[in-house]
Steps between C-alpha positions, in 0.01 A plus 500: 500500500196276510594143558250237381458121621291219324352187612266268481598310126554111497396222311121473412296285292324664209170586587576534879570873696789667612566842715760699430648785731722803529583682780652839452753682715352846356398737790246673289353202308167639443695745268626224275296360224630122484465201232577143450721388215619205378772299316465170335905350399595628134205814534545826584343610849095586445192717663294261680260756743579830629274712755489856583637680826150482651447169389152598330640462149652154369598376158580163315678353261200309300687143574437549836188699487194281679773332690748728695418701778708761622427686810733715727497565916665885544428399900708240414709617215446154327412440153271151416507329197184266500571211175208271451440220245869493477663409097819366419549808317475677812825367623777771506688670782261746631645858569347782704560858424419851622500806366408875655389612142108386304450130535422436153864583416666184509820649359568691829510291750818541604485225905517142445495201743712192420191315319341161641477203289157379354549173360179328400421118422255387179 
């Protein structure tokens, strides 16, 4: 069982930066690709970035594209979520996931956290 913890969401101001963080409990963490989702009240939960076991290959959703950075630490076993020029249409509880299968298959992943809230002020 992989057990994974967020942190880092809050209030911003559009236009400002925020971190986000997950720290996983998984004892081979290198082996899991892992992903950031999100859910906005009334949507269904959505791909925001995902990156690949090694961390060389990353993808975006195009909303975020140019803004999001995700990044991951397997010394660490800590996923990053980098969100600059923050939108209100950004806000949303923001989930992290893992999978052990391809990154780019955001149906699998099969670990969540609890989600952090991103709320964000026009």
């Amino acid at each position: 069982q992989v057990q994974l913890v967020e942190s880092g969401g809050g209030l911003v101001q559009a236009g400002d930066s925020l971190r986000l963080s997950c720290l996983t409990s998984a004892r081979t963490f290198s082996t899991y690709a892992m992903g950031w989702f999100r859910q906005a009240p009334g949507k269904e939960r959505e791909f925001v970035a995902v990156i690949s076991q090694s961390g060389l290959i990353k993808s975006y959703a195009d909303s975020v594209k140019g803004r999001f950075t995700i990044s991951r630490d397997n010394a660490k076993n800590t996923v990053l979520l980098q969100m600059n020029s923050v939108k209100p249409e950004d806000a949303a509880v923001y989930y992290c996931g893992a999978t052990p299968g391809p990154y780019y298959d955001t149906g699998r992943y099969d670990y969540w956290g609890q989600g952090t809230q991103v709320t964000v002020s026009s």
